[in-house]
Structures are given as structure tokens and as C-alpha cells.
VEXDREN-2710 file (C-alpha; in Angstrom, 1 decimal):
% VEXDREN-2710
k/r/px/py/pz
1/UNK/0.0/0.0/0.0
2/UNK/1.3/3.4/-0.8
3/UNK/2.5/5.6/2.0
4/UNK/-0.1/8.5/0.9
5/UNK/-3.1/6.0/0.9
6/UNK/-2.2/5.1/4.4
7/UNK/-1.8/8.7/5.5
8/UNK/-5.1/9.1/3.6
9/UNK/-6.7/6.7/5.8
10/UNK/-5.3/7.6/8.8
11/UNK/-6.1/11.0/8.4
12/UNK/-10.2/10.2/7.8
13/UNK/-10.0/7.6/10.6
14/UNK/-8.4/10.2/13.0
15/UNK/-10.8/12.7/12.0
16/UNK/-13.7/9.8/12.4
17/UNK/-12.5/9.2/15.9
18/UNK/-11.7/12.5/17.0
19/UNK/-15.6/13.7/16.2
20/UNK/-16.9/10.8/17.7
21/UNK/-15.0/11.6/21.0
22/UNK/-16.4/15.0/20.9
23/UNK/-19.6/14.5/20.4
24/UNK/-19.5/12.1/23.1
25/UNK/-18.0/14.7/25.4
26/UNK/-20.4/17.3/24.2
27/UNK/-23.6/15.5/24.7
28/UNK/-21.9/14.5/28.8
29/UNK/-21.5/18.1/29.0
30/UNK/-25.1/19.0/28.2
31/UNK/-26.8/16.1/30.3
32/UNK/-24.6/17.3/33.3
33/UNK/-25.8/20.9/32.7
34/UNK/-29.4/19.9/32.1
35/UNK/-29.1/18.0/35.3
36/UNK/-27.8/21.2/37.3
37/UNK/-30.9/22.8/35.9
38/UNK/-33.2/20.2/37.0
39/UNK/-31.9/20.0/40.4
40/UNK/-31.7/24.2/41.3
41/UNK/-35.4/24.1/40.1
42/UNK/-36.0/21.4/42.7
43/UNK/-33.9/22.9/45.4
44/UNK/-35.8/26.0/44.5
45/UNK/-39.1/24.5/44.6
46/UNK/-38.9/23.1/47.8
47/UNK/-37.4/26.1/49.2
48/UNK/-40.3/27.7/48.4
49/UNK/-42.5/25.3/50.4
50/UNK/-40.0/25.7/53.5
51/UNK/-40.5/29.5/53.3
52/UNK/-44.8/28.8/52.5
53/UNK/-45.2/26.5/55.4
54/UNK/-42.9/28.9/57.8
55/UNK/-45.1/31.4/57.3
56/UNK/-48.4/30.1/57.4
57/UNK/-47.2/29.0/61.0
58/UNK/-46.5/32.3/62.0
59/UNK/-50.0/33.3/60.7
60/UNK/-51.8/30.4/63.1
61/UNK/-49.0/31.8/66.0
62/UNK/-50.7/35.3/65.6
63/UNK/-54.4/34.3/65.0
64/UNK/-54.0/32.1/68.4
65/UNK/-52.6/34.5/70.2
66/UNK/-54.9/37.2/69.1
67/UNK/-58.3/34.7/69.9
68/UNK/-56.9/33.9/73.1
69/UNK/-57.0/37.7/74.2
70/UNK/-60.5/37.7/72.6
71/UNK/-61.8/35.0/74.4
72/UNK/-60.6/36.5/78.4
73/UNK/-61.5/40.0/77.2
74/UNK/-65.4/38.5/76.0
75/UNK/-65.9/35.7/78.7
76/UNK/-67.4/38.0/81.2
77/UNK/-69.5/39.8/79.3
78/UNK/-71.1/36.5/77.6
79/UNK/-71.2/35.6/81.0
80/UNK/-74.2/38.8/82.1
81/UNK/-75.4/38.6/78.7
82/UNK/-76.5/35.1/79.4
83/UNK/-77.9/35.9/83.1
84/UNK/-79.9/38.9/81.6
85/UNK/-81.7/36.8/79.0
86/UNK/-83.0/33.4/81.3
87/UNK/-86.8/33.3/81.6
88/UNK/-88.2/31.3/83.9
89/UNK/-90.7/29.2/82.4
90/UNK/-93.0/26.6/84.0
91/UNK/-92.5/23.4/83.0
92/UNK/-95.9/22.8/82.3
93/UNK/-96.0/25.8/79.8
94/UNK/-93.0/24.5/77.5
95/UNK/-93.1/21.7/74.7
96/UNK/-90.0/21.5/72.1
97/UNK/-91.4/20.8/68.8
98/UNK/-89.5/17.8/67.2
99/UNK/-89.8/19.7/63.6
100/UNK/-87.9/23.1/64.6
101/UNK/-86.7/22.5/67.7
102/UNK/-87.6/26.0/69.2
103/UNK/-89.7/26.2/72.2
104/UNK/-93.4/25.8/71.5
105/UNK/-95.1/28.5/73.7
106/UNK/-99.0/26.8/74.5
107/UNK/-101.0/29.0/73.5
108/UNK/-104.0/27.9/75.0
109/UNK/-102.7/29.3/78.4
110/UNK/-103.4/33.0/78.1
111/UNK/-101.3/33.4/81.1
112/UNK/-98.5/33.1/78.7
113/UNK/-99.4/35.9/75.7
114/UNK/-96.8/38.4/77.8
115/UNK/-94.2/35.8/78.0
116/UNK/-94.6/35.3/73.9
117/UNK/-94.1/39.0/73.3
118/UNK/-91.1/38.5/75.6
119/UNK/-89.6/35.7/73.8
120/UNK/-89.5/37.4/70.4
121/UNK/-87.3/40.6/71.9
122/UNK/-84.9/38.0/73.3
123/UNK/-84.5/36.6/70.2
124/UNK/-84.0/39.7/68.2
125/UNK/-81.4/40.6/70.8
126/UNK/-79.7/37.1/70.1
127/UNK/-79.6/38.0/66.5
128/UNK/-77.8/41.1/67.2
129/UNK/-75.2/39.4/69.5
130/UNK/-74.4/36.9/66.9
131/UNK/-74.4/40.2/64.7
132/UNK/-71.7/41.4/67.0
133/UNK/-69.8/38.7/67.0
134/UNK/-69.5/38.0/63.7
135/UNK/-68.0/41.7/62.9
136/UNK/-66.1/41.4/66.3
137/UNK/-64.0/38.1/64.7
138/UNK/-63.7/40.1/61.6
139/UNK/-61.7/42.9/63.2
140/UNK/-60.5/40.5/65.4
141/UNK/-58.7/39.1/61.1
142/UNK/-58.1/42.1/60.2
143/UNK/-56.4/42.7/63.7
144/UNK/-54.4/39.6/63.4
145/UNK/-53.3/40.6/59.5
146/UNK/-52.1/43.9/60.8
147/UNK/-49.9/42.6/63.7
148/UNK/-48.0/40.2/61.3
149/UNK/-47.9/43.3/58.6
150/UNK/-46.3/45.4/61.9
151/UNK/-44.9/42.9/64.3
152/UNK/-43.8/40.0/62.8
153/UNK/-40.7/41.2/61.8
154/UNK/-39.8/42.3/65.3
155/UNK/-39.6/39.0/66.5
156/UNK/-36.4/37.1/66.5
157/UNK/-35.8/34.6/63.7
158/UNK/-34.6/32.3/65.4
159/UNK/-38.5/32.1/67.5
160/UNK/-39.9/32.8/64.0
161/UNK/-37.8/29.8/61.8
162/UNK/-36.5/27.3/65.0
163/UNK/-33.3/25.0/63.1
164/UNK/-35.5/21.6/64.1
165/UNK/-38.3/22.8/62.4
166/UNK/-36.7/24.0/59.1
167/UNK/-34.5/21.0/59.4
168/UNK/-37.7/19.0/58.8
169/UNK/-40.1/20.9/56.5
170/UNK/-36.8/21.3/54.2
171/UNK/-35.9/17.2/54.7
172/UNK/-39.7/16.7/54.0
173/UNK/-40.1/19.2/51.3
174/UNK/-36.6/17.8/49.1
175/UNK/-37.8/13.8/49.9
176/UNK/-41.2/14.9/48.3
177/UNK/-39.5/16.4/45.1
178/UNK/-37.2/13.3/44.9
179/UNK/-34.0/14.8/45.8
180/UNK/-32.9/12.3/48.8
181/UNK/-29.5/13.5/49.8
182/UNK/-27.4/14.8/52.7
183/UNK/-28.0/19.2/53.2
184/UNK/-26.8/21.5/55.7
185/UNK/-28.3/24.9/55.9
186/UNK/-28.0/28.3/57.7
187/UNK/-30.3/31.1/58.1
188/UNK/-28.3/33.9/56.7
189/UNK/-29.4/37.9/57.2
190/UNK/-29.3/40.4/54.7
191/UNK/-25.5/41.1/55.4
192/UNK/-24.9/38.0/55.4
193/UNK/-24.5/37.2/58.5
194/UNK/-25.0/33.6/60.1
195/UNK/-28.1/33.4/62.3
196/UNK/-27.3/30.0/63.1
197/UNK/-26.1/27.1/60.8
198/UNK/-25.6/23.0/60.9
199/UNK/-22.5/22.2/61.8
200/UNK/-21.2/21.0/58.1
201/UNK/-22.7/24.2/56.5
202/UNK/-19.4/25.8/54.5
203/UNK/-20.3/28.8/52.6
204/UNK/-16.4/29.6/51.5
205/UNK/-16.1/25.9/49.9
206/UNK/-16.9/25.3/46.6
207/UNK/-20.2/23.9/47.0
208/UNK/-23.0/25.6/45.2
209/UNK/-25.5/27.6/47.6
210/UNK/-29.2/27.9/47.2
211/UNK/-31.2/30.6/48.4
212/UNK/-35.0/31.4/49.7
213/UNK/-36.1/34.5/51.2
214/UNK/-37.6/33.9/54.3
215/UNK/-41.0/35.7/55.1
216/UNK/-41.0/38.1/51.9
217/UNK/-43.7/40.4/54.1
218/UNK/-41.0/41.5/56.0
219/UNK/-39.4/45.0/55.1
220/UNK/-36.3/44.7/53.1
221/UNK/-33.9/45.7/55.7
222/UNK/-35.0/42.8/57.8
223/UNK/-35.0/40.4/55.7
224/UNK/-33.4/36.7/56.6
225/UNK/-32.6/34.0/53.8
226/UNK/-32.7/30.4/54.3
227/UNK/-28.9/29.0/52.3
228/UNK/-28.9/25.5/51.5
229/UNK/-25.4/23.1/50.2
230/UNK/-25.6/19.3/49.3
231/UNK/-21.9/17.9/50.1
232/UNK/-23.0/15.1/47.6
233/UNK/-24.3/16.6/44.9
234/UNK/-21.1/16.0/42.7
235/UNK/-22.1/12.1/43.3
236/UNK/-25.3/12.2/42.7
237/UNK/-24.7/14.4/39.0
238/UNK/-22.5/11.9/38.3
239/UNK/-24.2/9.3/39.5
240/UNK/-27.0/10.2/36.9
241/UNK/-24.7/10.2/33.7
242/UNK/-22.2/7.5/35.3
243/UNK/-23.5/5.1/32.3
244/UNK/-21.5/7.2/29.7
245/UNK/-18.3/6.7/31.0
246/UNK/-17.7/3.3/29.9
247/UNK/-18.7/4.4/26.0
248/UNK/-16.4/7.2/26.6
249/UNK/-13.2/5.4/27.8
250/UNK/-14.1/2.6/25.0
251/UNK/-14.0/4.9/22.4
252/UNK/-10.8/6.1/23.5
253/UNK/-8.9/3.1/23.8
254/UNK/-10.3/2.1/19.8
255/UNK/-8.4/5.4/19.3
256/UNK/-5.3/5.0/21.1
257/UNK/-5.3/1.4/19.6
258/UNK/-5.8/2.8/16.2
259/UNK/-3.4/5.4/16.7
260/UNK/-0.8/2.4/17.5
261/UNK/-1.4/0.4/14.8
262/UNK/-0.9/3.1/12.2
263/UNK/2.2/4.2/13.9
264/UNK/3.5/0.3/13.9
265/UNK/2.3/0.0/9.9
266/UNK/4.2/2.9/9.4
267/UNK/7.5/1.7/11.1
268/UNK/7.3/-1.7/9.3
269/UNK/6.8/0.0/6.0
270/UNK/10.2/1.7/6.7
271/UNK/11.6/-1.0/8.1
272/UNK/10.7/-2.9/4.5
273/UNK/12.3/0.5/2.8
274/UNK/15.2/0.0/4.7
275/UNK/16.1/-3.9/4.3
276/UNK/15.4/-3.8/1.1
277/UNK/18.0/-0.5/-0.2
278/UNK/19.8/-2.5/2.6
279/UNK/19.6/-5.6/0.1
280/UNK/20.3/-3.9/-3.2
281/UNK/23.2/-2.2/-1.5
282/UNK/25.2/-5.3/-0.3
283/UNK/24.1/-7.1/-3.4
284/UNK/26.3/-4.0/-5.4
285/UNK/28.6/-4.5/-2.4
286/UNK/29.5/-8.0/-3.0
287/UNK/29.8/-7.7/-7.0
288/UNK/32.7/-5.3/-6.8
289/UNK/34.9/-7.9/-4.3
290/UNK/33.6/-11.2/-6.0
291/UNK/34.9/-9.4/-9.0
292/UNK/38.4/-8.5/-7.9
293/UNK/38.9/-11.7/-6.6
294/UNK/37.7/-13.3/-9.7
295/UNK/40.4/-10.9/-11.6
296/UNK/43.0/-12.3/-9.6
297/UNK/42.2/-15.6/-9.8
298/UNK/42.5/-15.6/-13.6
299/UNK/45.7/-13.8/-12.9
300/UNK/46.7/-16.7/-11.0
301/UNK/46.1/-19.3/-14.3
302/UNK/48.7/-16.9/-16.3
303/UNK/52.1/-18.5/-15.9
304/UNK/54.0/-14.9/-16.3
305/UNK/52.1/-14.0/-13.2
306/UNK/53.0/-16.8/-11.1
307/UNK/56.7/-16.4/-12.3
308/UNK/56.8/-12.8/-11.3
309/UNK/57.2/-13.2/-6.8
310/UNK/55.7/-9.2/-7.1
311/UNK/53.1/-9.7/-9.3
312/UNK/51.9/-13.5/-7.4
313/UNK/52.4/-11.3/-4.2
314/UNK/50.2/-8.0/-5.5
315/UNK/47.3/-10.5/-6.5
316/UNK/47.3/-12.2/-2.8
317/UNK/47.1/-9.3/-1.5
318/UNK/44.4/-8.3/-3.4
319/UNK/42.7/-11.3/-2.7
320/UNK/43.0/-10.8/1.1
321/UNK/41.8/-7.6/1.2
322/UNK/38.6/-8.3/-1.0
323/UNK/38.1/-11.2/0.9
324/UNK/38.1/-9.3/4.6
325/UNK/35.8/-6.7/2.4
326/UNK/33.6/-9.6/2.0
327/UNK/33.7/-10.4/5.3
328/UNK/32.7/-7.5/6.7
329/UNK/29.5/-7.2/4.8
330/UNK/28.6/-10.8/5.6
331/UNK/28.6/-9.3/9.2
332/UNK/26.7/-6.7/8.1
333/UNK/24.0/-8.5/7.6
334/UNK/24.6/-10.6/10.5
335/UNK/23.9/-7.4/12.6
336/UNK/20.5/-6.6/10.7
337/UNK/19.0/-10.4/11.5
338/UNK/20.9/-9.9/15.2
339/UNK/18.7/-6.8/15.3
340/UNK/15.3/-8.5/14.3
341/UNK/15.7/-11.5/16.5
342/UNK/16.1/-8.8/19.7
343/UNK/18.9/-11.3/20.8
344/UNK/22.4/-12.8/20.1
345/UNK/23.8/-15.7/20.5
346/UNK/26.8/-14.7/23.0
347/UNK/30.1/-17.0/23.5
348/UNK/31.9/-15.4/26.1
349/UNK/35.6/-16.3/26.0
350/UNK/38.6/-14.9/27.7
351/UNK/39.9/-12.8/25.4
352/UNK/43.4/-10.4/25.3
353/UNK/42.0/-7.3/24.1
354/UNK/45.4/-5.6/23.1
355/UNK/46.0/-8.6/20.5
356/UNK/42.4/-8.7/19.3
357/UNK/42.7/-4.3/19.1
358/UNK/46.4/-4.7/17.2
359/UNK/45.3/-7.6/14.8
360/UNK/42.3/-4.9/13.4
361/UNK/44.6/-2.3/13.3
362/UNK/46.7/-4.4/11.1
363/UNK/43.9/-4.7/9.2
364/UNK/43.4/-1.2/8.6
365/UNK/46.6/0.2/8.0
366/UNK/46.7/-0.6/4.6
367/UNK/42.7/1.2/3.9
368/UNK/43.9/4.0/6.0
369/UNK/46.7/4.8/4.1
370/UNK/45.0/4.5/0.7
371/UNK/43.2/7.8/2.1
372/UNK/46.4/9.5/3.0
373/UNK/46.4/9.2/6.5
374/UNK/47.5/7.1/9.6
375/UNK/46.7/4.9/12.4
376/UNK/48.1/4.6/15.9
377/UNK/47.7/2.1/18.5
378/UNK/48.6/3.0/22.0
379/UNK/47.9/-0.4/24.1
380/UNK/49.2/0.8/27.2
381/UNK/46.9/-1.5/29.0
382/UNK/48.8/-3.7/31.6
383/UNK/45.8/-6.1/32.4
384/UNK/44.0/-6.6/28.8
385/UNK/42.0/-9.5/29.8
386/UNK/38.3/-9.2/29.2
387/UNK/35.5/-12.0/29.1
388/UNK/33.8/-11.1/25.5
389/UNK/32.7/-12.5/22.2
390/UNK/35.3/-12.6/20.4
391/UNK/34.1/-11.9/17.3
392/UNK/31.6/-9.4/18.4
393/UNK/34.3/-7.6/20.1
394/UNK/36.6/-7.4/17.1
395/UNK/33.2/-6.2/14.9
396/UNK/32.9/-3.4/17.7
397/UNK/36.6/-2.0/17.0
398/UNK/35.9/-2.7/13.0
399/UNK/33.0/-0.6/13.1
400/UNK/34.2/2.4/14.8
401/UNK/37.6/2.7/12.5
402/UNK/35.2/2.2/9.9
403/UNK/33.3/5.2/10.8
404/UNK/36.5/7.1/11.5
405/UNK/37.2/6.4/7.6
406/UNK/33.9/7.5/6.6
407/UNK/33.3/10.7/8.4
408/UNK/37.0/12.0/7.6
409/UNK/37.4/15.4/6.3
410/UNK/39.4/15.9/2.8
411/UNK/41.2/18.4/3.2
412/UNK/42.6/17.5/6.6
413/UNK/44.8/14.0/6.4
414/UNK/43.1/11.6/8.4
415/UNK/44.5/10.6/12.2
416/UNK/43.2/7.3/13.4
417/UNK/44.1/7.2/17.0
418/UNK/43.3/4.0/19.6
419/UNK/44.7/3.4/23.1
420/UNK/44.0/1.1/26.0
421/UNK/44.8/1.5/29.8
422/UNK/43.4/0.8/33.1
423/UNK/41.8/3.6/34.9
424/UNK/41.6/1.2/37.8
425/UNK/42.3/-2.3/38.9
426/UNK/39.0/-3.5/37.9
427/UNK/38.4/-2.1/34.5
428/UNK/39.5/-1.5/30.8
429/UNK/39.2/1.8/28.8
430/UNK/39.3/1.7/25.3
431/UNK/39.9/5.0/23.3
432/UNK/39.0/5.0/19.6
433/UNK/39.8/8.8/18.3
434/UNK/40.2/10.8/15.0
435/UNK/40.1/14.0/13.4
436/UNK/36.8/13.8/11.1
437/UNK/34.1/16.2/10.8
438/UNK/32.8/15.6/13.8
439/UNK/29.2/15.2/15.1
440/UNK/26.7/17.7/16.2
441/UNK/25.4/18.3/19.8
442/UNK/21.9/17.8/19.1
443/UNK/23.0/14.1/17.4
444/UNK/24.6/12.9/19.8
445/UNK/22.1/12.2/22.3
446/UNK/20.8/9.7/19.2
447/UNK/23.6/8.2/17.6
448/UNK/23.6/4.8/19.4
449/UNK/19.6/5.0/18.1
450/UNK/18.6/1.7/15.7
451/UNK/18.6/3.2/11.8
452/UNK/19.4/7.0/13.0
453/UNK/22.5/8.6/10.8
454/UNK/24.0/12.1/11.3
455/UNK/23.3/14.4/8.5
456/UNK/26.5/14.1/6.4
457/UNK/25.7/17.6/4.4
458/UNK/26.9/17.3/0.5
459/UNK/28.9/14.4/1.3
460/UNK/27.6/10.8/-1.0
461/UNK/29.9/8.7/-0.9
462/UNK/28.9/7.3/2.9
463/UNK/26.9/4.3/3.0
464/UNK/24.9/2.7/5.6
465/UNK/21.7/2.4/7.3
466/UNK/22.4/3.5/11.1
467/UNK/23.4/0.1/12.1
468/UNK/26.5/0.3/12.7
469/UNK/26.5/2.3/16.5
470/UNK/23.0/0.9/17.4
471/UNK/25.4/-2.3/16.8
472/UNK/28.5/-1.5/18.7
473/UNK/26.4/0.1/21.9
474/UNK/24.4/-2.9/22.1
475/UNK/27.6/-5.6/22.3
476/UNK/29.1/-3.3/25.0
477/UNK/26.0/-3.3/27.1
478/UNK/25.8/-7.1/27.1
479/UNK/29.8/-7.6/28.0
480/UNK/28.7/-5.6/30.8
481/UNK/30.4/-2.7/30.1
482/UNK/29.0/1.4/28.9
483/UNK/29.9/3.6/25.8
484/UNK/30.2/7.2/25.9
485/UNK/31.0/10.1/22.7
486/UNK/32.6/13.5/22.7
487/UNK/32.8/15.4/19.5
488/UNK/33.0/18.4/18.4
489/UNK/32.0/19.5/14.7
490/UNK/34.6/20.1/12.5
491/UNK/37.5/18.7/15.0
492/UNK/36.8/15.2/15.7
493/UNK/35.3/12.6/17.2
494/UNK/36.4/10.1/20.5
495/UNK/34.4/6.8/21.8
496/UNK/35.7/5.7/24.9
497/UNK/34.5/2.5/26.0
498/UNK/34.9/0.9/29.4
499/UNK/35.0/-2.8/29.8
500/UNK/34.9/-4.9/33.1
501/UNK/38.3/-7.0/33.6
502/UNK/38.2/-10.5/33.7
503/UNK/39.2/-11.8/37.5
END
């Protein structure tokens, strides 16, 4: 697949994802605001009721007091009043009809026609009591209607709104409207200051407070306000949109896993770039020795060569040295399959590091020179003895020449140095310096990196695939030991490596 079909994809899958995740978020974000609506409409409802019933209580408080003042100021006089009107009628001259159930005055007794015309003023009188009454209990409202217009707002609030009583119309009044949950309160006045309060009641927290005016009769300046804060109410929000969190987190793991996936596709497919420039590179690598060596040995079936001991000895040497080309790009590729498997198979061997050090040098005299330059070994190292791979170990020193070789500058002739000595009893330090253009700050902190390669400018001629260090930092860390770099652009380069001594 091409690489812009797969950015393609990714791109529209992001995008898909993305959009999903925020409509997800949005729609949580509107459900928790709807719910905040929905619950300061109850809060406010029932608040309402709290302040409805608290006043109708101080309406019944007045109107009893008010008929008990009544009732001593009007006992005596109903008292007379009833003395006054008592007629003392014979018994024999008194029936009560069944029908009405008035008195039924005998008519048949004339001794009782005075009494009659008696009866009916007593009865008109009776009217006009009631008459009396009846106006007296309407002042007696309006009385009552005037005092808690006038007075009511002299009393204290806390007489007025006691805590046990607001505690339970407001417990009542929530549980009715559904909203079962822990509350604290506090009557506040109108500068805010705390009448009294529950004891978990924290204004200054970040709990939301709801507010009711308390008695709205009352003049403004004496106004008290009933402030109510649910500790919970977090929870219970969340506990009312709780079901989206799964769909949520799901939808982001899909992403994160999609994310990983195209990230991994993309690696492989450079991976697959890589391996296979890798291929057609040693495949040209290995013509160009196979044919030298296939040169010389023609050269070797001509009898003048084999006569000639310079000639036989030129073609030997060419031999050799295509042959330890060939060599080193067989390890090459070694190093890439070492790479995929994550592991190497590692013979550790005690091994003399100052022999194993001077044979490569040996090796690299002669390419070193080709370039116009030299190479000196310093093996000042009195106890060379390290447990290692042997081959591994000589690949190590191979690469980093190599590299000196690669990264030389032109115009400067190239100086190859490499020493050995022991810092202390216990370990060996290996030096590997030259003179080369040298590597930038901001690269070195990636150089040992699998596949990374320092930005080489104009130059072409350097091959490789950012192996070769990735390689060599790897084979140190399993002999036990650490690699470290100082450069400096356009000076040079040093690797010092520090191995553990055999004991």
C-alpha cells in the first residue's frame, strides 16, 4: 500500500475518531448541565414550600394569640349577657317541637301571651349578639393581618424559623420532590451574616448555595434568607450520567489502539524501505569484491604471473583484502537479522584485548593509508584480559575505524588514534579517536539509536543504514560494560569504551 493511501486513511480515521470523542463529550457536557438545571429548580421549589409553610405558621402563631386575648376580654360579658336573657318558664308551659326545635309556647294558656311578646325581643337581641360577634372576629382578622404586617418582623428569627423545624419541613419538602440526599443549611441575614447554621454548613467551599427568602412580608432591611449546600451533589450528578463513562473510555482506547497500529504500519513499511535498499546495497557491495577476486584468480592461471614473486604477491594481496571486504559485509547483515531477532547468541571467552585491538589495526593500515592518513595504536593497558565475544568484540573496534574512515574530512589527512589503559584495577578503557568532521550536539544524544544517521551535508559517498553504533552500543551493554562520545563539529570525534576485567 502506498504511503499517501495510508496517510489518507489515517487522516479520515483520526478525523472519524476524533468527532466521535467529541460528540460524546459534548452530549456529557449537556446532560450534566441539564441535570444542574433540574436539580436548582428542585432545590428552589422546595425552598419555596419551606418558606410557604414557615409562614403560614407564623400566621396560626398570631391568630392564636390574638383569639386567646379575645376569648378573656369576651368571657365576662357573655357571661351577664346570658344571666340577663334566662326566663323562667313553667314546666308545664314549655313543649319542644320535634320539627324546629324552638320552644313551642302553649298558646291555650293566656297566662303566657306576655311571655310570647317576651320571647320574640330575646330573640331579636340574640340575633344582634351573633351580629356582634360576627363583625367582632372580623376585626378581630383584620387585627391579626395587621400585627404580622407590623410585628412580625420584630420577633427574633430564630422564634420565627427554629433550626429543628426548618430541618424537617426542608428534609420533607426535598424527599417529596425526589431529591434524597445529605443538606446542611444556615439562616443567613441580609448582610450575610450567620443566624445560626448546621454544623457542616461551608459557605467559602466550593459547594454551590441555594437561596429562599424567608417571610418576603417582611421589610427589606429585615429580611433573613434560608442558604442550603448538598456535600453530595457532585455524586449524585455523576451518579445520573455515570452510564456514559464506559462508551467514553471505550471509544478512547479504539483510538489510542488505532493510533498504535498506524504508527507500527508505518514503522514496518520503513523497516521494509530500509532492508530492502539494505539488500540492493550489499548485493552491489558484494559484486565489486567477487569481482576482484575473480580478476585475480585468472591472474593466477597466467604462468607470467606466477613467475613474477611481485606480481603473485600483488594479486594475494588483493585477494585478502577483497576477501576481509567480504567479510565485513557478511557481518553486516549478520547485525540486521541480530537486530530482528532482539537477541544474540553470545560466547563469552577470555579474550586479550590488546592482540584482538592490534590484529584490526593491522587490518586497517593498509585502507587508511589509501586515504592519505595514519593509524596509531597505544595499548598501554597492563591487564587486557576481558570476558567477550570474540568476534563481536573485534566487529565493535571494526565498526568504529570504519566510521573514522567515513566521516573524515578531505582536506585535513586523516589521524586514526586508539589506546588502551586501566583507569583502575578492575576495568579497561578503550579509546577509539580521529580528526573527522565531527558530530553535532543535538545528534549525539541519538547516535547509538537503531537506523538514525548524522546528517552528512553534501557528502555521498557514505553508506549505511544507522546500524553500525545501534550495533556496537548494544555488544558493550551485554559484555557488561558502557559507551560514551565527545565530539565536536569540524575537530573530531572520540568513543571511549569501558569494559569490566576478567578476574
Amino acid at each position: 500500500m502506498k504511503k499517501s493511501t495510508i496517510w489518507i486513511l489515517t487522516i479520515v480515521m483520526a478525523c472519524a475518531f476524533v468527532g466521535l470523542l467529541i460528540v460524546q463529550i459534548m452530549y456529557m457536557e449537556n446532560m450534566i448541565k441539564m441535570r444542574n438545571e433540574q436539580f436548582a429548580e428542585t432545590v428552589k421549589h422546595s425552598l419555596y414550600g419551606v418558606s410557604t409553610m414557615l409562614e403560614q405558621n407564623e400566621t396560626k402563631f398570631f391568630l392564636d394569640q390574638d383569639l386567646e386575648e379575645a376569648e378573656a376580654a369576651y368571657a365576662p360579658v357573655q357571661r351577664s349577657s346570658n344571666t340577663a336573657n334566662k326566663y323562667d318558664y313553667p314546666s308545664d308551659s314549655r313543649l319542644i317541637d320535634p320539627a324546629t326545635g324552638f320552644d313551642t309556647i302553649r298558646l291555650e294558656h293566656p297566662a303566657n301571651l306576655g311571655r310570647l311578646k317576651d320571647f320574640n325581643q330575646s330573640y331579636s337581641s340574640r340575633q344582634e349578639i351573633l351580629k356582634g360577634q360576627y363583625l367582632y372576629q372580623k376585626g378581630l382578622l383584620n387585627e391579626v393581618i395587621l400585627n404580622i404586617l407590623s410585628q412580625s418582623s420584630d420577633r427574633p428569627i430564630a422564634e420565627r424559623a427554629d433550626s429543628a423545624t426548618v430541618h424537617d419541613y426542608l428534609k420533607s419538602e426535598l424527599e417529596y420532590n425526589g431529591l434524597k440526599l445529605p443538606f446542611e443549611f444556615a439562616i443567613v441575614s441580609r448582610n450575610n451574616g450567620i443566624v445560626y447554621s448546621t454544623s457542616g454548613y461551608a459557605p467559602q467551599s466550593q459547594q454551590e448555595v441555594y437561596g429562599q427568602v424567608l417571610f418576603p412580608g417582611d421589610p427589606v432591611s429585615k429580611q433573613n434568607y434560608l442558604n442550603v449546600t448538598f456535600p453530595t451533589k457532585s455524586d449524585y450528578i455523576f451518579s445520573s450520567i455515570k452510564f456514559m463513562i464506559p462508551s467514553l473510555a471505550f471509544t478512547f482506547i479504539l483510538l489510542v489502539i488505532f493510533l498504535y497500529t498506524i504508527i507500527v504500519a508505518f514503522r514496518q513499511k520503513h523497516l521494509t524501505e530500509i532492508k530492502n535498499d539494505f539488500i540492493n546495497n550489499m548485493t552491489h557491495e558484494f559484486k565489486t569484491p567477487i569481482s576482484s577476486i575473480s580478476i585475480a584468480a585468472q591472474m593466477l592461471n597466467d604462468d607470467s604471473v606466477r613467475k613474477s614473486p611481485a606480481m603473485l604477491k600483488h594479486v594475494s594481496t588483493v585477494i585478502n583484502d577483497e576477501t576481509k571486504r567480504l567479510r565485513f559485509q557478511v557481518e553486516k547483515v549478520l547485525q540486521m537479522s541480530m537486530f530482528d531477532r532482539k537477541n544474540a547468541t553470545m560466547r563469552l571467552e577470555e579474550e586479550d584485548a590488546n592482540a584482538n585491538i592490534d590484529s584490526v589495526v593491522n587490518t586497517f593500515k593498509l585502507k587508511v593509508e589509501n586515504y592519505g592518513g595514519k593509524i596509531e595504536a597505544n595499548l598501554d593497558a597492563e591487564d587486557p584480559i576481558i570476558n567477550v565475544d570474540r568476534m563481536h568484540f573485534t566487529n565493535v573496534i571494526f565498526n568504529l575505524l570504519d566510521n573514522a574512515i567515513k566521516y573524515r574530512r578531505d582536506e585535513v589527512p586523516l589521524e586514526l588514534t586508539i589506546t588502551t589503559h586501566n583507569p583502575d584495577e578492575d576495568t579497561l578503557e578503550i579509546t577509539v579517536a580521529d580528526n573527522g568532521i565531527g558530530i553535532r550536539r543535538d545528534d549525539l544524544k541519538k547516535i547509538f539509536d537503531k537506523f538514525y544517521r548524522v546528517s552528512t551535508g553534501n557528502r555521498h559517498d557514505v553508506k549505511g543504514f544507522g546500524l553500525g553504533l545501534a550495533y556496537v552500543h548494544k555488544m558493550i551493554t551485554l559484555f557488561g560494560g558502557s559507551i560514551n562520545v565527545e565530539s565536536e563539529l569540524g575537530k573530531g570525534t572520540k568513543f571511549i569504551i569501558t569494559l569490566p576485567l576478567l578476574k
